[in-house]
Each structure stands twice: as structure tokens, then as C-alpha cells.
Rosetta silent file (secondary structure, phi, psi, omega in degrees, C-alpha in Angstrom):
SEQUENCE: XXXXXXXXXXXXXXXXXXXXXXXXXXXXXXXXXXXXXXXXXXXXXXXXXXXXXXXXXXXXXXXXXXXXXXXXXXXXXXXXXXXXXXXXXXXXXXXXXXXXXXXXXXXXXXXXXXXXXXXX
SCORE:     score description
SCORE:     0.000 S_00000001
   1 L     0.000  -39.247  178.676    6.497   36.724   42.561 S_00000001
   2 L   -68.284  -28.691 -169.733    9.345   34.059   41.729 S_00000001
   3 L   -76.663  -28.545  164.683    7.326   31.353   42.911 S_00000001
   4 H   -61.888  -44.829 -147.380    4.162   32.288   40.229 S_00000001
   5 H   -94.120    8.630  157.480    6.791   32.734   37.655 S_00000001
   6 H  -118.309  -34.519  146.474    8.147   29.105   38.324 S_00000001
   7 H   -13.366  -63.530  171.177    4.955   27.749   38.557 S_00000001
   8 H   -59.957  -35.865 -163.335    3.224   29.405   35.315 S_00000001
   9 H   -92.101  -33.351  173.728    6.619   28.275   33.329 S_00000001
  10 H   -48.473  -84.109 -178.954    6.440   24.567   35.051 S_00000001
  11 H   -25.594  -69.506 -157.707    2.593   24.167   33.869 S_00000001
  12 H   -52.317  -36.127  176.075    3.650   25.683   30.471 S_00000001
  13 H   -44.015  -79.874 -175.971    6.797   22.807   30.140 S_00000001
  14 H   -13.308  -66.285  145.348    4.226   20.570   31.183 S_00000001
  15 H   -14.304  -82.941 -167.500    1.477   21.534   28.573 S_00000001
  16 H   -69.521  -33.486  153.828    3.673   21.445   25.855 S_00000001
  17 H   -58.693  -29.047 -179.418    5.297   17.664   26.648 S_00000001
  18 H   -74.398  -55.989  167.772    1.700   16.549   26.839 S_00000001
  19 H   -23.062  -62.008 -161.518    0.782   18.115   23.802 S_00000001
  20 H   -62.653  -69.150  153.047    3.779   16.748   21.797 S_00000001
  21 H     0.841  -67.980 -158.947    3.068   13.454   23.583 S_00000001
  22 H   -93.723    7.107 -176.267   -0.315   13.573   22.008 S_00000001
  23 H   -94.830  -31.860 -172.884    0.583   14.470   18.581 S_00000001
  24 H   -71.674   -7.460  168.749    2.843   11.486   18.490 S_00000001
  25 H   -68.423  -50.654 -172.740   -0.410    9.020   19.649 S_00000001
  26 H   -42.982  -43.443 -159.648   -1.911   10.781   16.587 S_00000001
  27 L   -58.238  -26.835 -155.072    0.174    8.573   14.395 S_00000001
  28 L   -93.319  119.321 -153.272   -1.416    5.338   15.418 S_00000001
  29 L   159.361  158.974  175.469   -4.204    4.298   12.881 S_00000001
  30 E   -99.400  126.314 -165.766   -4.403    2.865    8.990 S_00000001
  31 E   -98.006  134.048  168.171   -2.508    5.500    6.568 S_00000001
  32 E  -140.497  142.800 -179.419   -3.743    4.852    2.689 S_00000001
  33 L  -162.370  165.733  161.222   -2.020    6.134   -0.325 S_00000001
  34 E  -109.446  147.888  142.814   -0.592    5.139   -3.656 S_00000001
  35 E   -48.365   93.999  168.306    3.048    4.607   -5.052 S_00000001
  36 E   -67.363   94.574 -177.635    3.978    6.549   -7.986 S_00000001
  37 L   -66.621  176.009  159.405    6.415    4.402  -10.144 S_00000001
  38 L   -52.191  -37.196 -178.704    9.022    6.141  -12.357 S_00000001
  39 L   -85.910   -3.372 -175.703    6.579    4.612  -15.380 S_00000001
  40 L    98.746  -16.497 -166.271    3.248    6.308  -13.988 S_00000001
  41 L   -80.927  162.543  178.254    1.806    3.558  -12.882 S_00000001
  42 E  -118.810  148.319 -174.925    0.202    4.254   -9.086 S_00000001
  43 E  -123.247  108.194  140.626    0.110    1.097   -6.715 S_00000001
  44 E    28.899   41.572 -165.154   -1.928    0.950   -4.131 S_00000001
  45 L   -95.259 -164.842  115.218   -0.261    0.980   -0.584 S_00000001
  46 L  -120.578  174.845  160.078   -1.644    1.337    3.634 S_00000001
  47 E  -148.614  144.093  166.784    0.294    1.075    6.201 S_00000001
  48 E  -108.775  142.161  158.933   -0.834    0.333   10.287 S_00000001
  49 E  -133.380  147.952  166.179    0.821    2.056   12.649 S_00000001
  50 E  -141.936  115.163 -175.767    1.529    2.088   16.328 S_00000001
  51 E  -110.338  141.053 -169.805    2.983    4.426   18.022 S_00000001
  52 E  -131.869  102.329 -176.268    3.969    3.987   21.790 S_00000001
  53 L    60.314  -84.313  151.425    5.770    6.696   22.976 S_00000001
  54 L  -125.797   40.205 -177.476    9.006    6.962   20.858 S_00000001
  55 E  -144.666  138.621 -169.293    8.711    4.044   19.262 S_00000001
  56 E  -111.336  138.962  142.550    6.468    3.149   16.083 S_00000001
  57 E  -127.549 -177.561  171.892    5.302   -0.471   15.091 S_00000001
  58 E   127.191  169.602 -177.080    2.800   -1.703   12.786 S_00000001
  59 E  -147.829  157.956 -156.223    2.883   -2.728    9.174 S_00000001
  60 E  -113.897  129.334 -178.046    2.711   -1.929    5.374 S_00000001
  61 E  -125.514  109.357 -169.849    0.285   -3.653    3.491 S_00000001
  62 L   -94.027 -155.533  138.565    0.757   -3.878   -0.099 S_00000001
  63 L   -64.565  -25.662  168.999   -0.267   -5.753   -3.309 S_00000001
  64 L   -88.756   19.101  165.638    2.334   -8.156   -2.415 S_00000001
  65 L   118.926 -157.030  157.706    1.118   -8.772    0.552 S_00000001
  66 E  -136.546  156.393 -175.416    2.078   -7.457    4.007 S_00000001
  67 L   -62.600  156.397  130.184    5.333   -5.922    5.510 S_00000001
  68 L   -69.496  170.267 -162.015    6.696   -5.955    9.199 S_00000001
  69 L  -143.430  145.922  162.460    7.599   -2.337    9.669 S_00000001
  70 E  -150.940  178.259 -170.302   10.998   -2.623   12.059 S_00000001
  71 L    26.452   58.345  159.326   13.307    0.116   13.846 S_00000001
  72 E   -91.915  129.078 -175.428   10.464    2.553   14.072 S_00000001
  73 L  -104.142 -175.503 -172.591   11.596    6.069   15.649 S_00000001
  74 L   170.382  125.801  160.138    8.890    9.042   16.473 S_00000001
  75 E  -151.305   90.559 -158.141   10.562   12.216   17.237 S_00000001
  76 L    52.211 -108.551  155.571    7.799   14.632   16.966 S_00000001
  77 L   -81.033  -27.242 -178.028    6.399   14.832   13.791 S_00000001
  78 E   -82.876  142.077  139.113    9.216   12.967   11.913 S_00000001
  79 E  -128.527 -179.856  156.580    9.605    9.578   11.872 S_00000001
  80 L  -163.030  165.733 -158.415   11.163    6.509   10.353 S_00000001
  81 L  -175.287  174.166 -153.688   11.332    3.052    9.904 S_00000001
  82 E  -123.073  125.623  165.561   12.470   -0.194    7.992 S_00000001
  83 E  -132.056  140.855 -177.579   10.494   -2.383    5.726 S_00000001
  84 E   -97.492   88.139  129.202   12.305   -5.486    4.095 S_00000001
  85 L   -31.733   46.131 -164.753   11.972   -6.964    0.548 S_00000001
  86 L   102.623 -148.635 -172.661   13.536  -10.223    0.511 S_00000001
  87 L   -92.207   47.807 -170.851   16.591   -9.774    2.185 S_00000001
  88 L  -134.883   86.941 -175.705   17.007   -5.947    1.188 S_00000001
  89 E   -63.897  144.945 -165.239   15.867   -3.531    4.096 S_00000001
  90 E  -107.351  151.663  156.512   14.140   -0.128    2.621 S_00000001
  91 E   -82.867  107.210  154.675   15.006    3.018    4.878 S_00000001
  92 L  -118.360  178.768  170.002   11.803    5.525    5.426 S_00000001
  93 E  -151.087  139.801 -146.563   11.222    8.481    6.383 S_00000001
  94 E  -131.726  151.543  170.333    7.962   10.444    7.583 S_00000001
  95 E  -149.080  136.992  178.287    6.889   13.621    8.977 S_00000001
  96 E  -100.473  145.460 -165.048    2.984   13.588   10.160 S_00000001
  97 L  -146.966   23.386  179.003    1.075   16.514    9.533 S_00000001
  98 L   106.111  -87.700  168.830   -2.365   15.804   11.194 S_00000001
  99 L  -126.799   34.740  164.625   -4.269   14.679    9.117 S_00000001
 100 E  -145.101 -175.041 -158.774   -2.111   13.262    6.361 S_00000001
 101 E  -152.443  148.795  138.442    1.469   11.816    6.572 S_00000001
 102 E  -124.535  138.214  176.589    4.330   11.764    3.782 S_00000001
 103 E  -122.871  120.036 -175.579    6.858    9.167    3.432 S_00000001
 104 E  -106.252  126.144  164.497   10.031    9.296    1.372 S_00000001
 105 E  -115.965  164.027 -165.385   11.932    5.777    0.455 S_00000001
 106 L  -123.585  129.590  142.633   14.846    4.814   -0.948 S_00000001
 107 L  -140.308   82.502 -172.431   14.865    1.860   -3.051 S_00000001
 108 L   100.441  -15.532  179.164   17.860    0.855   -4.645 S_00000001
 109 L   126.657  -28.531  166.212   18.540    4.516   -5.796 S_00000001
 110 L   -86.697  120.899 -166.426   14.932    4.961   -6.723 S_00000001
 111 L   -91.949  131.849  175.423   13.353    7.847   -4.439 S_00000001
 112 E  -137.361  124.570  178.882    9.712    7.570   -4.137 S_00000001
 113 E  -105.237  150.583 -173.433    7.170   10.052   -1.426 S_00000001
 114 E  -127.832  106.458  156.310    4.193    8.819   -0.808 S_00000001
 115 E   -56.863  133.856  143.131    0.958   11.030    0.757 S_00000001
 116 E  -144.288  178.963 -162.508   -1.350    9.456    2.695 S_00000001
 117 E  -122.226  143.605 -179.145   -4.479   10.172    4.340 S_00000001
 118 E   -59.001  138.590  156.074   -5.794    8.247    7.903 S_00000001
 119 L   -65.843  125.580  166.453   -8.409    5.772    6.860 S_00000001
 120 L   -69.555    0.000    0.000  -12.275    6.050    7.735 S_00000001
């Protein structure tokens, strides 16, 4: 009887790292959304991502061109990561939700979230 009941709970550990595993794969793909300024205007963003295991790469592709993404985390659904202006690194931070993603930044004191949806 102990030996089912360490079995059944091994498989279930098991299960559930694979799962998790596979939500964090989910990430990896082109995210599109827009940027709400403080003035209304909305800009355009995407971002590629790749995530490999607990670690995200991948890049933000704006009107200005495109971003390196750097110190990308994955820890389940949240993540975060570093994009640079000039010499002024932006802090984000993300939580994936299947099949959209939001991302909050900091820039400068101005907080901006961003939705976005996987690209077709």
C-alpha cells in the first residue's frame, strides 16, 4: 500500500514539473501590443521571446527600432527582464496568462502595462 502511495504521489510531482515546464515554453513566440503614453497617444510595440528553461531571451521591437532584452528570469508565469535606452536600463515585469501576456515598466517614474496578444 505505501509503495502505490509513493508511486501515485512521484508521477503526480512529476506531472506537475512537466506541466509548469511547459507553460514556461509557452512564452516563446512574437507578443504584439501598444504603449499607452500619459498623453493618449498608443505606440505600437512586439516583443520576441525565448524562453529556455528559466531563462528568457529575445527582443523588443519598437518604432525606434529594436531592443536586446537582457537578465531575463521565468519563474512560472511571472517574468522579467531589462531593455536599455541609451545608457538607461528599463526594469520589466510580466506574468503570462496563455494566451496574452502583461508587462509593467518603469521608466523614469513613468509606470506603463502593456497587454499583448501572441502573433499569428
Amino acid at each position: 500500500m505505501m509503495k502505490k502511495f509513493f508511486t501515485t504521489t512521484t508521477l503526480f510531482l512529476c506531472s506537475v514539473i512537466i506541466c509548469l515546464a511547459a507553460i514556461a515554453a509557452d512564452l516563446t513566440g512574437k507578443w504584439t501590443g501598444n504603449v499607452k503614453t500619459q498623453d493618449g497617444q498608443e505606440i505600437p510595440v512586439s516583443y520576441v521571446f525565448k524562453a529556455d528553461g528559466n531563462t528568457l531571451t529575445g527582443a523588443m521591437q519598437s518604432p525606434q527600432g529594436e531592443i536586446p532584452i537582457t537578465d531575463g528570469k521565468i519563474d512560472g508565469n511571472n517574468f522579467s527582464f531589462k531593455v536599455s535606452f541609451g545608457d538607461t536600463p528599463i526594469a520589466n515585469t510580466g506574468k503570462f496568462y496563455g494566451d496574452s501576456i502583461g508587462v509593467d515598466s518603469d521608466f523614469g517614474g513613468m509606470k506603463f502595462h502593456i497587454s499583448l496578444k501572441r502573433a499569428k
